[in-house]
C-alpha positions as YAML, in Angstrom:
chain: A
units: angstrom
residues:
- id: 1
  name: UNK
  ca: [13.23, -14.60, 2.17]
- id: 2
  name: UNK
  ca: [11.39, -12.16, 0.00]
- id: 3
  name: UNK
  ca: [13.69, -9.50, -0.68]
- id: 4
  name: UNK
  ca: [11.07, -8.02, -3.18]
- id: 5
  name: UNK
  ca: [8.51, -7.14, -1.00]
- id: 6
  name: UNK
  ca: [10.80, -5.77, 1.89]
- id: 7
  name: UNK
  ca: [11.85, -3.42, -0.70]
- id: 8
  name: UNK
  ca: [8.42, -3.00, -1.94]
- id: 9
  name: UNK
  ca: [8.38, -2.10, 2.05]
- id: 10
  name: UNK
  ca: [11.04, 0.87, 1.52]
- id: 11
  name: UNK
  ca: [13.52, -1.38, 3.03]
- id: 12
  name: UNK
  ca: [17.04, -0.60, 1.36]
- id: 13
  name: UNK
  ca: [17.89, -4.03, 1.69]
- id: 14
  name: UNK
  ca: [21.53, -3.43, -0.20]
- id: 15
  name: UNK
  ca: [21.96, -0.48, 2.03]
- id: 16
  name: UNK
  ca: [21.04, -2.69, 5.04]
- id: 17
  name: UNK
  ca: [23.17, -6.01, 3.81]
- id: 18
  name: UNK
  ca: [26.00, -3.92, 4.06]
- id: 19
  name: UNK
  ca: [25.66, -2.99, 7.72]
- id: 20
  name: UNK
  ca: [26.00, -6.98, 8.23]
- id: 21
  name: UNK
  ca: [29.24, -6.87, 5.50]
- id: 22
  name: UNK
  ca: [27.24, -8.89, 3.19]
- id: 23
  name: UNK
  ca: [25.95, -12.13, 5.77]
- id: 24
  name: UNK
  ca: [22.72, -12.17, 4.70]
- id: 25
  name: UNK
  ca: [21.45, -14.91, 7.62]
- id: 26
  name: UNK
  ca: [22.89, -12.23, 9.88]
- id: 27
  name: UNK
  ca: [20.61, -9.43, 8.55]
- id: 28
  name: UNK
  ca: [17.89, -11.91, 8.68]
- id: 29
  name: UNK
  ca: [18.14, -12.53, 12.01]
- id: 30
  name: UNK
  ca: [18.43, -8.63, 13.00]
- id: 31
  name: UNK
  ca: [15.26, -7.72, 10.57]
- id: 32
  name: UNK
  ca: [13.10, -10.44, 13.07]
- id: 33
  name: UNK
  ca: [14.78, -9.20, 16.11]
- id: 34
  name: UNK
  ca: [12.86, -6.07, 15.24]
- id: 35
  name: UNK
  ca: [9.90, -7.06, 16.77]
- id: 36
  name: UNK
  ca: [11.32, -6.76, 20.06]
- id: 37
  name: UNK
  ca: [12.33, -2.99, 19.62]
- id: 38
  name: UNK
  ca: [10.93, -1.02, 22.20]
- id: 39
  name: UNK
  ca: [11.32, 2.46, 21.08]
- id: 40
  name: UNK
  ca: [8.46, 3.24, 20.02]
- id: 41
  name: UNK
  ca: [6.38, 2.13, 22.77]
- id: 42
  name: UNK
  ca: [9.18, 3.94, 25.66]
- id: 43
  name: UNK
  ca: [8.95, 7.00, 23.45]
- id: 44
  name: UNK
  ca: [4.99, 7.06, 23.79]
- id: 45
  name: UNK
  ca: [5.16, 6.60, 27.34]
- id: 46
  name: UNK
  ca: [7.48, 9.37, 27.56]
- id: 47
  name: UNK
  ca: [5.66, 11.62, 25.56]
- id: 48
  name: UNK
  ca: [2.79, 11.01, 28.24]
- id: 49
  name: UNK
  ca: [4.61, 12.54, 30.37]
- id: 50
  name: UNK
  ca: [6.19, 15.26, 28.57]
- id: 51
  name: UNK
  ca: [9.52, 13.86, 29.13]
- id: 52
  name: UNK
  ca: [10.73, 15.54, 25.96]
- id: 53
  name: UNK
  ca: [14.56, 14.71, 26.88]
- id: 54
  name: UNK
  ca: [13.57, 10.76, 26.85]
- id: 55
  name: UNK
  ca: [11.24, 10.80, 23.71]
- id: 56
  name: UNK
  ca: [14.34, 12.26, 21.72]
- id: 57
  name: UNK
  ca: [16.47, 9.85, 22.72]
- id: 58
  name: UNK
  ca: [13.65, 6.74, 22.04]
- id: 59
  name: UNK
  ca: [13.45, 7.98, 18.92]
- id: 60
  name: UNK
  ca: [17.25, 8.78, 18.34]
- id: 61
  name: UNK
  ca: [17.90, 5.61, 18.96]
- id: 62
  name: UNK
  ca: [14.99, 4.14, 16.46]
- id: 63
  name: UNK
  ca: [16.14, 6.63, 13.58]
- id: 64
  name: UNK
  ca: [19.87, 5.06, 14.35]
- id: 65
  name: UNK
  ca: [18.60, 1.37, 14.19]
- id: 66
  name: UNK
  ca: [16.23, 1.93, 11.16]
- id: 67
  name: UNK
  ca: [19.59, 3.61, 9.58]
- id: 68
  name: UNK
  ca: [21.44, 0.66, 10.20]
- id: 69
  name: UNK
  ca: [18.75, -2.15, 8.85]
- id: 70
  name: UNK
  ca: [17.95, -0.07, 5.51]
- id: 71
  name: UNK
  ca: [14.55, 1.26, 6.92]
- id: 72
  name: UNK
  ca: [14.23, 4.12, 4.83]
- id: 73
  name: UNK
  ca: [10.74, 5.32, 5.24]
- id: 74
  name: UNK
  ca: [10.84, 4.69, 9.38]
- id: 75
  name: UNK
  ca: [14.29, 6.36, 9.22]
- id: 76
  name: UNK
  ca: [12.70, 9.74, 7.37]
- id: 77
  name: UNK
  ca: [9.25, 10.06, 9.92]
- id: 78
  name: UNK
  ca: [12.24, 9.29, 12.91]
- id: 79
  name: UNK
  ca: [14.29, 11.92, 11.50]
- id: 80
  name: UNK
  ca: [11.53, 14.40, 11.35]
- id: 81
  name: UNK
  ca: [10.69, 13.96, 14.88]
- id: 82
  name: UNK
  ca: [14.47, 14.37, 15.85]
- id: 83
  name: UNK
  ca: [14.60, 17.68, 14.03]
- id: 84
  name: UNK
  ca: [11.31, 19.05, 15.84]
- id: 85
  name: UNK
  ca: [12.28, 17.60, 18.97]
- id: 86
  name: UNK
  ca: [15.67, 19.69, 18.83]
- id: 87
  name: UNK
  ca: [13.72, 22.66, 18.37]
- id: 88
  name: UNK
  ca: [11.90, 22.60, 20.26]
- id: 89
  name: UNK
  ca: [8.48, 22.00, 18.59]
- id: 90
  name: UNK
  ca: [6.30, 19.95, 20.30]
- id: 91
  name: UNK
  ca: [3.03, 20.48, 18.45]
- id: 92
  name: UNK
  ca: [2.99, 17.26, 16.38]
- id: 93
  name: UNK
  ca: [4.97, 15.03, 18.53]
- id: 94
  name: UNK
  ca: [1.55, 12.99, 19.05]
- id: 95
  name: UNK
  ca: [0.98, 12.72, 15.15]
- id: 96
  name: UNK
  ca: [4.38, 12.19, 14.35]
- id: 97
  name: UNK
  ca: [4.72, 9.06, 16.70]
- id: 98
  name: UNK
  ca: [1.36, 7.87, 15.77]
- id: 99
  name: UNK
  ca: [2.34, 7.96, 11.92]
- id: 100
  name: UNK
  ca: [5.95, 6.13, 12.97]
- id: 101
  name: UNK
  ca: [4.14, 3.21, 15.12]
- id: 102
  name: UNK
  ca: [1.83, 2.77, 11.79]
- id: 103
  name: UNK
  ca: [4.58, 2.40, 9.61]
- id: 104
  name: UNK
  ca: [6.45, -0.09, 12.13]
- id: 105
  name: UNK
  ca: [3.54, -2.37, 12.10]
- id: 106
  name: UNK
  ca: [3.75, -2.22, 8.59]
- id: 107
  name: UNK
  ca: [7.20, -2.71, 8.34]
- id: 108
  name: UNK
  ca: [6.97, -5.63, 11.03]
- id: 109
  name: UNK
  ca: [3.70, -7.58, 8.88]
- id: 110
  name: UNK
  ca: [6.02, -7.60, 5.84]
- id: 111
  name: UNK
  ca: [9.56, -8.64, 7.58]
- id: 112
  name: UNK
  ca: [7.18, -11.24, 9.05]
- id: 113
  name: UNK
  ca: [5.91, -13.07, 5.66]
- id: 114
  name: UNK
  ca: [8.94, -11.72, 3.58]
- id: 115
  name: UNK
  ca: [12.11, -13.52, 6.17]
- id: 116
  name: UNK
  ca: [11.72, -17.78, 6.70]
...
């Protein structure tokens, strides 16, 4: 595993490691199983059709889960979108999801050189 360039990635990979109490092939396996998540895509269809209630809670659930495996940049843009999205404001919704899918497929090219 290349633990430099996940946190090169803005993975807090100590912050992370600790979700997993320290079992580092158990993080491993929960940074691959990352390329199933779904969010994102459930959240865009939702946003399609303005089903506000179910984009916040596609991308609750991806702010929780980037918490949890030490995503720190994914976690901010989620966390911006939860804030707007409890206000109400749904004037950047489309921007804000496009910017968080880019930085997944970031985030999933490096987990997929960086973990063996």
């Amino acid at each position: 595993m290349n633990r430099e360039a996940l946190e090169q990635a803005g993975v807090d990979y100590a912050a992370g490691l600790l979700q997993f109490a320290g079992k580092e092939e158990l993080y491993q396996k929960y940074l691959l199983r990352f390329r199933e998540d779904t969010h994102v895509r459930e959240a865009q269809a939702s946003l399609e059709k303005e089903d506000y209630k179910e984009v916040f809670e596609q991308i609750h659930a991806l702010k929780g889960l980037c918490g949890t495996l030490g995503f720190s940049p994914l976690f901010a843009k989620a966390s911006s979108m939860v804030k707007d999205l409890r206000r109400g404001d749904y004037h950047t919704l489309d921007d804000q999801l496009r910017e968080i899918e880019r930085e997944q497929e970031g985030l999933l090219s490096v987990i997929e050189r960086s973990v063996s």
